[in-house]
C-alpha positions as CSV (number, residue, x, y, z in Angstrom):
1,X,-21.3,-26.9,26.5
2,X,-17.0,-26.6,26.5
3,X,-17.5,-28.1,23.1
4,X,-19.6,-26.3,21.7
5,X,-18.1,-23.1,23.0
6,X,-14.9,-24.0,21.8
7,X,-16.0,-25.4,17.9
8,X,-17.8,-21.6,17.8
9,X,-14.8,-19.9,19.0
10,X,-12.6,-22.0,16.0
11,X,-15.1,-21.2,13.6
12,X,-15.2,-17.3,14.1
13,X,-11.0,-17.5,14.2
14,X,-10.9,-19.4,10.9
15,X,-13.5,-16.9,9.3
16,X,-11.7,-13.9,10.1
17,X,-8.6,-15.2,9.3
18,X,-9.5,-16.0,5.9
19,X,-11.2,-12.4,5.5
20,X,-7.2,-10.7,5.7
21,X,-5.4,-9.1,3.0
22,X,-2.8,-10.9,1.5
23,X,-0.4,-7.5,2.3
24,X,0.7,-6.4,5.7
25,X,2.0,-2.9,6.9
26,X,5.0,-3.2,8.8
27,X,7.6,-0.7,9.2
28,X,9.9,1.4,11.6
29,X,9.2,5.4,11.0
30,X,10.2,9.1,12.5
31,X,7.9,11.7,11.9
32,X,5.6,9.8,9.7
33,X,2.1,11.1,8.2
34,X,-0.1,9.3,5.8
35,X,-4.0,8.9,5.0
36,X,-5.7,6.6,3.2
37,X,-9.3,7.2,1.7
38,X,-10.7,4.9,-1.2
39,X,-9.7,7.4,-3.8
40,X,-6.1,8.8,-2.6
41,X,-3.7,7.9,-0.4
42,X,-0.2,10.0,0.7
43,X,2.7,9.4,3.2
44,X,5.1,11.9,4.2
45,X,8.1,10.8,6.5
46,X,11.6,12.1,7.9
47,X,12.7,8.4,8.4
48,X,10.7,5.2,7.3
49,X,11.8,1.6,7.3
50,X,9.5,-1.3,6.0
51,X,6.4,-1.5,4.1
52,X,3.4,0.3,4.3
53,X,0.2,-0.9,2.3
54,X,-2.4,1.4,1.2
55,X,-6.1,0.0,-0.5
56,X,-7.7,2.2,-3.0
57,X,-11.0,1.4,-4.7
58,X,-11.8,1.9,-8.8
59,X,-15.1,2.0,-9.3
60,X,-15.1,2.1,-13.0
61,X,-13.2,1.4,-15.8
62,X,-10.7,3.8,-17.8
63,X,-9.6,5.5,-14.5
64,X,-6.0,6.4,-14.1
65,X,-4.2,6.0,-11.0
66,X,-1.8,9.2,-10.3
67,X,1.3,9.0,-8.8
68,X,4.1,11.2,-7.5
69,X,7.0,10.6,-5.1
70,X,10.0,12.2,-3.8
71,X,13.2,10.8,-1.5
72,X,15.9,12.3,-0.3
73,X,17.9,9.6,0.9
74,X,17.7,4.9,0.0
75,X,15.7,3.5,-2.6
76,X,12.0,2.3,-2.4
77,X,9.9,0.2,-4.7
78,X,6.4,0.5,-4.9
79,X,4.4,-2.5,-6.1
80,X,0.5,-2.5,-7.0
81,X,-1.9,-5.3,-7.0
82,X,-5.3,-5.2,-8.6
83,X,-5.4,-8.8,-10.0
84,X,-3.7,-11.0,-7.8
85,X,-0.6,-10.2,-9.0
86,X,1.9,-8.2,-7.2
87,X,3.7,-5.6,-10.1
88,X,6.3,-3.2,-10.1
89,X,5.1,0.5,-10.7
90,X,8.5,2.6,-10.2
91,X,11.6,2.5,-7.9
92,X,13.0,6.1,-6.8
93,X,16.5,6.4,-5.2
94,X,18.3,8.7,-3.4
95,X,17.4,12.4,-4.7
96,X,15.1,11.2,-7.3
97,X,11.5,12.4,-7.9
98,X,9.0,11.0,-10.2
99,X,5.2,12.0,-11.2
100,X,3.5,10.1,-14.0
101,X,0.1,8.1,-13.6
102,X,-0.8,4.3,-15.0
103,X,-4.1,3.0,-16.8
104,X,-6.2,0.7,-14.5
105,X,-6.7,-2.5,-16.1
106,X,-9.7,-3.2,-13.6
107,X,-12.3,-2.3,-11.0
108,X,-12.1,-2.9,-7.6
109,X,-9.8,-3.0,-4.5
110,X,-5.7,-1.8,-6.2
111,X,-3.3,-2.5,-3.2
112,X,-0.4,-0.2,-3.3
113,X,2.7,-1.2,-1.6
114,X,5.8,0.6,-0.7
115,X,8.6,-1.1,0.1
116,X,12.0,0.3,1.4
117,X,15.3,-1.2,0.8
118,X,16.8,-0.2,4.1
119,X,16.4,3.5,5.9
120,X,15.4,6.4,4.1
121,X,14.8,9.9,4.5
122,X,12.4,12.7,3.7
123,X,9.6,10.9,1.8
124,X,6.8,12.3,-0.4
125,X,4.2,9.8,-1.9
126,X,1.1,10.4,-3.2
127,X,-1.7,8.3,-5.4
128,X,-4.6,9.4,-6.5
129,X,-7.5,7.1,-9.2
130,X,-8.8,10.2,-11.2
């Protein structure tokens, strides 16, 4: 009965391990709001730290995916992912603003990652798949 117990319990670790995104949100934040639905995702910050991961879903092709961002302080990357492969979609420094949008090659799942390169201050980010 131990046995059999513990080959289960193995079993349901392994298949929910193997069910996990390959991207994890980890970060250090002050006054930090965000939302994530499958069509739009924002953060808003006074100090963040890390990386946060947002998931966003295209359910069609020829959709656009929006973007806009604003930082008053660092420098953050923000990466997206809808093949397997992690690519660059715009860096923003200190002061800087951008607001431009990028042709989804794909349906499905679109990982969007923000990444910090050390502290920075008063954040705006938003994405939206229109």
């Amino acid at each position: 009965m131990k046995k059999l117990f513990s080959a289960v319990l193995i079993i349901c670790l392994l298949v929910s391990l193997a069910g996990c995104s390959a991207y994890r949100s980890h970060y250090k934040a002050v006054g930090f709001v965000h939302s994530n639905t499958p069509a739009s995702a924002f953060m808003n910050f006074y100090e963040f730290e890390g990386v946060n991961v947002f998931t966003l879903k295209s359910k069609s092709a020829g959709k656009q995916l929006k973007y806009s961002a604003k930082l008053e302080t660092g420098s953050i990357t923000v990466y997206y992912d809808c093949d397997g492969t992690k690519t660059e979609l715009f860096t923003v420094g200190a002061g800087g603003q951008i607001d431009s949008s990028l042709e989804l090659p794909s349906t499905g799942k679109i990982y969007i990652i923000v990444e910090t390169d050390g502290k920075c201050k008063n954040g705006d980010f938003r994405f939206d798949i229109v």
